[in-house]
LODO-262708 format. One record per residue (C-alpha): residue in three letters; x, y, z. Coordinates in steps of 0.2 Angstrom, whole numbers, padded with zeros to 4 digits, always signed. Each point is the difference from the previous one (the first is absolute). Layout:
N
ALAXYZ...
% end
This chain:
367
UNK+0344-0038-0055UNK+0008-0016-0003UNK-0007-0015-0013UNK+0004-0012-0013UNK-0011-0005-0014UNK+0000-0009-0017UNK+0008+0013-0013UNK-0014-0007-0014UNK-0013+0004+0011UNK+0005+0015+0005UNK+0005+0007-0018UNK-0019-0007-0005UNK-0009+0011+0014UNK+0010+0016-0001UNK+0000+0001-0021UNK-0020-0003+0004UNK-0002+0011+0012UNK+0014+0015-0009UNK-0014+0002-0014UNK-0010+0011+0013UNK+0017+0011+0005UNK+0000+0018-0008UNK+0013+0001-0011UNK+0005+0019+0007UNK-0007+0008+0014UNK+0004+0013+0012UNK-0002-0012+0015UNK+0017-0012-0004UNK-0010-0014+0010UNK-0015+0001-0011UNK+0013-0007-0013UNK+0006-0014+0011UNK-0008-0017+0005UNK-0005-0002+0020UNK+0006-0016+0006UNK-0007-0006+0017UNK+0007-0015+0009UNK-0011-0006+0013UNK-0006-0022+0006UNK+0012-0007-0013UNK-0009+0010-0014UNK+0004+0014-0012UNK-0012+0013-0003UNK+0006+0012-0017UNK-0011+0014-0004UNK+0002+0011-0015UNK-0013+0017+0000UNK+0000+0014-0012UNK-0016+0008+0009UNK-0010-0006-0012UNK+0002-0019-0001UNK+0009-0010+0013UNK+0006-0018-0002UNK+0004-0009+0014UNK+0004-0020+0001UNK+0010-0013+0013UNK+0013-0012+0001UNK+0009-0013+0011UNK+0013+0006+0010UNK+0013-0005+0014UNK-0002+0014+0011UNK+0013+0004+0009UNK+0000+0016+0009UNK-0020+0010-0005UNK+0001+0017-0009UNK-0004+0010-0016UNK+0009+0012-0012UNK-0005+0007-0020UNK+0013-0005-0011UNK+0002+0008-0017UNK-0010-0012-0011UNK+0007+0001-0016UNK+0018-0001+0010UNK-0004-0014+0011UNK-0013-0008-0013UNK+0018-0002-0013UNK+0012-0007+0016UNK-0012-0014+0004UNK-0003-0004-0017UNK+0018+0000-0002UNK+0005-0012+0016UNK+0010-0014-0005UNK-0007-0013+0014UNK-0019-0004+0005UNK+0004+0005+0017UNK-0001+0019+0005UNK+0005+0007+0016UNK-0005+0017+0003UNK+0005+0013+0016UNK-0003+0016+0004UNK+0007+0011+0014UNK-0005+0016+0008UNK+0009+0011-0012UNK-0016-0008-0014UNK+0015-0008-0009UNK-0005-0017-0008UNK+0012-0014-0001UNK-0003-0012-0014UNK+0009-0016-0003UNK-0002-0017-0008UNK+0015-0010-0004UNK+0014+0009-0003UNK-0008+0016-0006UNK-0005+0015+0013UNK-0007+0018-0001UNK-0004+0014+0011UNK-0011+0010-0003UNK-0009+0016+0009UNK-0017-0003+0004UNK-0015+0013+0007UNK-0010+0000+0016UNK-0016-0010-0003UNK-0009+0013+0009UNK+0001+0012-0015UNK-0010-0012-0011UNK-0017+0004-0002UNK-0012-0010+0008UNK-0010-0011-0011UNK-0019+0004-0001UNK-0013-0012+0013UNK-0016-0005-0015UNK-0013+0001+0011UNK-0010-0013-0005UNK-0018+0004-0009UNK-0001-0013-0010UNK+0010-0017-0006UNK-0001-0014-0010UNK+0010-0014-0008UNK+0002-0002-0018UNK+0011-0014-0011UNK+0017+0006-0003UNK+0002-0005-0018UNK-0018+0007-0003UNK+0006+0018+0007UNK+0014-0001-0011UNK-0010-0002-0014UNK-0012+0013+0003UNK+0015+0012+0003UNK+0006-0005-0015UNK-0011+0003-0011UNK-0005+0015+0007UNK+0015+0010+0004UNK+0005+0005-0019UNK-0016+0011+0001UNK+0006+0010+0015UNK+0005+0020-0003UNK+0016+0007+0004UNK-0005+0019-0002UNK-0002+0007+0016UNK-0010+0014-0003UNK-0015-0013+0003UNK+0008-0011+0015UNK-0017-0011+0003UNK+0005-0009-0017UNK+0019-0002+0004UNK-0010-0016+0012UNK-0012-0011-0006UNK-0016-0003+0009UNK-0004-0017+0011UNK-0016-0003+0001UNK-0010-0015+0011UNK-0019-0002-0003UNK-0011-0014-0001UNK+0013-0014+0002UNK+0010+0010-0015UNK+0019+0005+0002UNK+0001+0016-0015UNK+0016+0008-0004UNK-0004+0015-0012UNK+0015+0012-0010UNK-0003+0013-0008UNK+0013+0014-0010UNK-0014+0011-0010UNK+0010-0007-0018UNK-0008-0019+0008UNK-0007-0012+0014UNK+0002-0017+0006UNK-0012-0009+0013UNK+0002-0017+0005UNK-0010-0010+0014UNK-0002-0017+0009UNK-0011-0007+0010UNK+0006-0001+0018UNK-0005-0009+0016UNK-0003+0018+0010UNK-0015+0006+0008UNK+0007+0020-0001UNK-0003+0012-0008UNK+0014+0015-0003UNK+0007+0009-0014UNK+0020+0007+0000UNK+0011+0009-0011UNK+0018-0008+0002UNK+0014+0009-0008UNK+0008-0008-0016UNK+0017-0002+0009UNK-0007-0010+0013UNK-0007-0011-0011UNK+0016+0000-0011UNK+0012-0008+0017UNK-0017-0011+0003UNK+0003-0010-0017UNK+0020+0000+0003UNK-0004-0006+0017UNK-0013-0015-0004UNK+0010-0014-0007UNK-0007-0017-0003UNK-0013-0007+0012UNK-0014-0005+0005UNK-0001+0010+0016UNK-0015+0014+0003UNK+0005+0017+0001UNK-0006+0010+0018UNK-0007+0017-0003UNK-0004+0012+0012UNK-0006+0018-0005UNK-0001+0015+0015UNK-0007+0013-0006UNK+0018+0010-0006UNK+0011-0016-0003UNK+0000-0015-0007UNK+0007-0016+0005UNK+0005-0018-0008UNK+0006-0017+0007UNK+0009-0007-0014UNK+0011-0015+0010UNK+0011+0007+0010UNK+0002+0017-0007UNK-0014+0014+0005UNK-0002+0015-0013UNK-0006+0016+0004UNK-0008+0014-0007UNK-0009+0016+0001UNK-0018+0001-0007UNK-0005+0012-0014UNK-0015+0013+0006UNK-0010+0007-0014UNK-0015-0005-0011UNK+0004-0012-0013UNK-0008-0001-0018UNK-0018-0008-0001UNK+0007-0015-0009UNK-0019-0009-0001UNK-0008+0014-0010UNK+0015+0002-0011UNK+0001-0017-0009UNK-0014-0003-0011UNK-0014-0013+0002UNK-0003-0001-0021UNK+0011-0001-0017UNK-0005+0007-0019UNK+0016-0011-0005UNK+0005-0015+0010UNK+0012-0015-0008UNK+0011-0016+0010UNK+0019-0001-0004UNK+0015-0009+0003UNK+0010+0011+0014UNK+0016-0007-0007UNK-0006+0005-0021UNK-0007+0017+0007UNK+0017+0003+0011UNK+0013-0006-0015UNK-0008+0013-0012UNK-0002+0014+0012UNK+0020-0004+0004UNK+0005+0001-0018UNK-0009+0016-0005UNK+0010+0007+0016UNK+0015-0004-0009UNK-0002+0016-0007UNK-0002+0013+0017UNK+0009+0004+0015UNK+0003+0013+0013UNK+0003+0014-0015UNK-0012-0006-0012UNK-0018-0003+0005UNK-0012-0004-0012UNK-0015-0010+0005UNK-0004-0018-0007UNK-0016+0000-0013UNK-0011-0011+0003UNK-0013-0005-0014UNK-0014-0011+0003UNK-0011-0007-0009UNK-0010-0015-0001UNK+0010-0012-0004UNK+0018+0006+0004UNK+0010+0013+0009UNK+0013+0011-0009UNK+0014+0006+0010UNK+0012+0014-0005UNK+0012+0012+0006UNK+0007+0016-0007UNK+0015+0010+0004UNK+0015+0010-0005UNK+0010-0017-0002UNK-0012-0008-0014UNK-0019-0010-0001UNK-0004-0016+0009UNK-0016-0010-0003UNK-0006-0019+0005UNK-0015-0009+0000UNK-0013-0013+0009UNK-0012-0009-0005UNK-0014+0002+0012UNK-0018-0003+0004UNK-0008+0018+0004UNK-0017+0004+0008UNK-0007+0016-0002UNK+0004+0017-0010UNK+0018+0003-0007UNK+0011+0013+0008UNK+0016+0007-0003UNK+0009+0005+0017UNK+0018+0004+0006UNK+0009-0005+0014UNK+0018+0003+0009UNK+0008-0017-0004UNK+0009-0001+0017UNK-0018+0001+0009UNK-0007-0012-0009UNK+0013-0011+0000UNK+0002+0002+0020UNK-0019-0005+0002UNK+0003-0017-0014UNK+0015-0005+0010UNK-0011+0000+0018UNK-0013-0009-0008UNK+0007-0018+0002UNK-0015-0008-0008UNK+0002-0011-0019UNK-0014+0012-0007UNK-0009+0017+0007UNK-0015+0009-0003UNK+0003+0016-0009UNK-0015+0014+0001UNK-0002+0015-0009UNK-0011+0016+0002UNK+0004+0010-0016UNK+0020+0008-0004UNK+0000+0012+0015UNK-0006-0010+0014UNK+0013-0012+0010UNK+0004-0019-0006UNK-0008-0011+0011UNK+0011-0018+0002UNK-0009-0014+0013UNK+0003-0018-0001UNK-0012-0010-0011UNK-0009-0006+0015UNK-0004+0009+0016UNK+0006+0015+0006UNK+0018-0004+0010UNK+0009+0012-0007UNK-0008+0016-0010UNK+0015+0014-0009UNK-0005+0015-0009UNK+0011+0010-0011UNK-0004+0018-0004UNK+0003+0002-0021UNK+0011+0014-0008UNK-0008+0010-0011UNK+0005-0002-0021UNK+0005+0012-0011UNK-0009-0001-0017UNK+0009-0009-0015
% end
């Protein structure tokens, strides 16, 4: 194999494409990018069985081949190069000649038949979407997904098409996060994508206008996003009944700056960390809501002024949790709903239903 290419694409394409490469694995080639050389074009596939990244580039192709290079190796010599021109070699001993300038490496390579073969997503459904709209629906649903695998459905988040609706949905049992848009699609299909896919899908999406390609088989996952193709593995199971778990009604329901509500949630945090959970006291009545915090460290406590609907309550919350769901809220104000001190917040933007998070309280201690 025999071709030159420009260094900054190349060092763009393999740092994409190394975020799918297993960091250790008992198959070396598994830790290694697969570089195929074929019609003046590069082909570079990273797969860690699980996802795959995979994405081309212009080349001068001089002789056709392919190899697996150690990724985080070859990833730091490109990066390293000191002219735009690379010129890359490799003979039948699976040594790799590098050189740009003045500067060249060799370095051992492996067979290309011992990398896996990425899975073929058999289509059963498919369906464009906005990429800055996907991005955002990620986004703001991502925080909620669970890293405990002793329940792997909720380490994804469900995607769900019906009725010209695109729904993502998260779920961790402590809170939830759903999200929607209306979407230009006559399918319906719902899907669990893992959370690391849907991590390398925000890293991948940069600024543009494009629409996103998904095609879902039914054990994979695939995305277009420009001219890199993500994929991964479905999660099988049954996910949580999201539509009977949020309530329809409030006893206590109040509109709040997000910014205010955040601020005051952030400072009572001042007081926790990692060692020393206490949850943030929550005190509403009708026209304000007291915030304090207790711990071994000292008090905290902070006020709003606020215009409140319904009964008072007195309900707790992990600080972190709610400041998670605040944050993705990305609206000036938000509808806060409340079904007595044991049953889960309820925040929704003042109007419609684009984005809907639930945080399970903590339980108080008496005074």
């Amino acid at each position: 194999m025999r071709f030159n290419c420009m260094r900054s694409d190349l060092s763009s394409a393999v740092s994409n494409v190394s975020r799918a490469v297993s960091a250790k694995s008992a198959n070396p080639a598994l830790e290694g990018v697969l570089i195929k050389a074929y019609n003046n074009a590069l082909e570079i596939s990273g797969y860690d069985i699980e996802i795959g990244i995979v994405t081309q580039i212009e080349a001068t192709v001089l002789e056709e081949g392919e190899i697996v290079v150690s990724a985080r190796l070859f990833n730091d010599i490109i990066r390293k190069l000191p002219e735009e021109i690379v010129n890359i070699e490799t003979d039948e001993r699976m040594i790799t000649y590098i050189s740009s300038g003045a500067a060249d490496y060799q370095i051992v390579g492996i067979n290309s038949a011992e990398f896996p073969e990425l899975p073929n997503v058999n289509e059963h459904s498919a369906f464009d979407i906005n990429a800055e709209v996907l991005k955002n629906m990620i986004r703001q649903t991502v925080f909620a997904v669970s890293d405990n695998m002793a329940k792997p459905i909720y380490t994804g988040s469900l995607f769900e098409i019906e009725n010209h609706i695109f729904r993502i949905v998260a779920v961790d049992g402590f809170r939830m996060a759903i999200r929607e848009e209306n979407v230009d699609c006559d399918i319906n299909a719902k899907f669990v994508v893992p959370g690391k896919m849907q991590n390398e899908i925000l890293k991948l999406i940069n600024d543009t206008e494009k629409d996103v390609s998904v095609k879902v088989g039914q054990r994979h996952i695939m995305l277009k996003i420009e001219n890199y193709s993500i994929i991964s593995r479905l999660i099988e199971g049954n996910f949580l009944d999201y539509k009977t778990t949020v309530p329809k009604t409030a006893s206590t329901e109040f509109v709040i700056n997000t910014r205010v509500l955040a601020s005051s949630v952030d400072r009572m945090s001042l007081l926790t960390n990692e060692k020393i959970q206490s949850p943030v006291r929550c005190s509403i009545t009708a026209d304000e809501i007291k915030l304090s915090c207790s711990t071994a460290v000292g008090k905290a406590n902070d006020m709003i002024p606020a215009s409140v609907r319904g009964n008072d309550v007195e309900i707790g919350f992990n600080n972190r949790y709610l400041l998670d769901a605040l944050k993705n809220a990305e609206t000036d104000e938000i509808k806060v709903m409340l079904n007595g001190s044991l049953s889960p917040m309820i925040i929704k933007p003042v109007q419609g239903d684009n984005f809907t998070f639930l945080v399970v309280p903590m339980r108080l201690a008496a005074d």
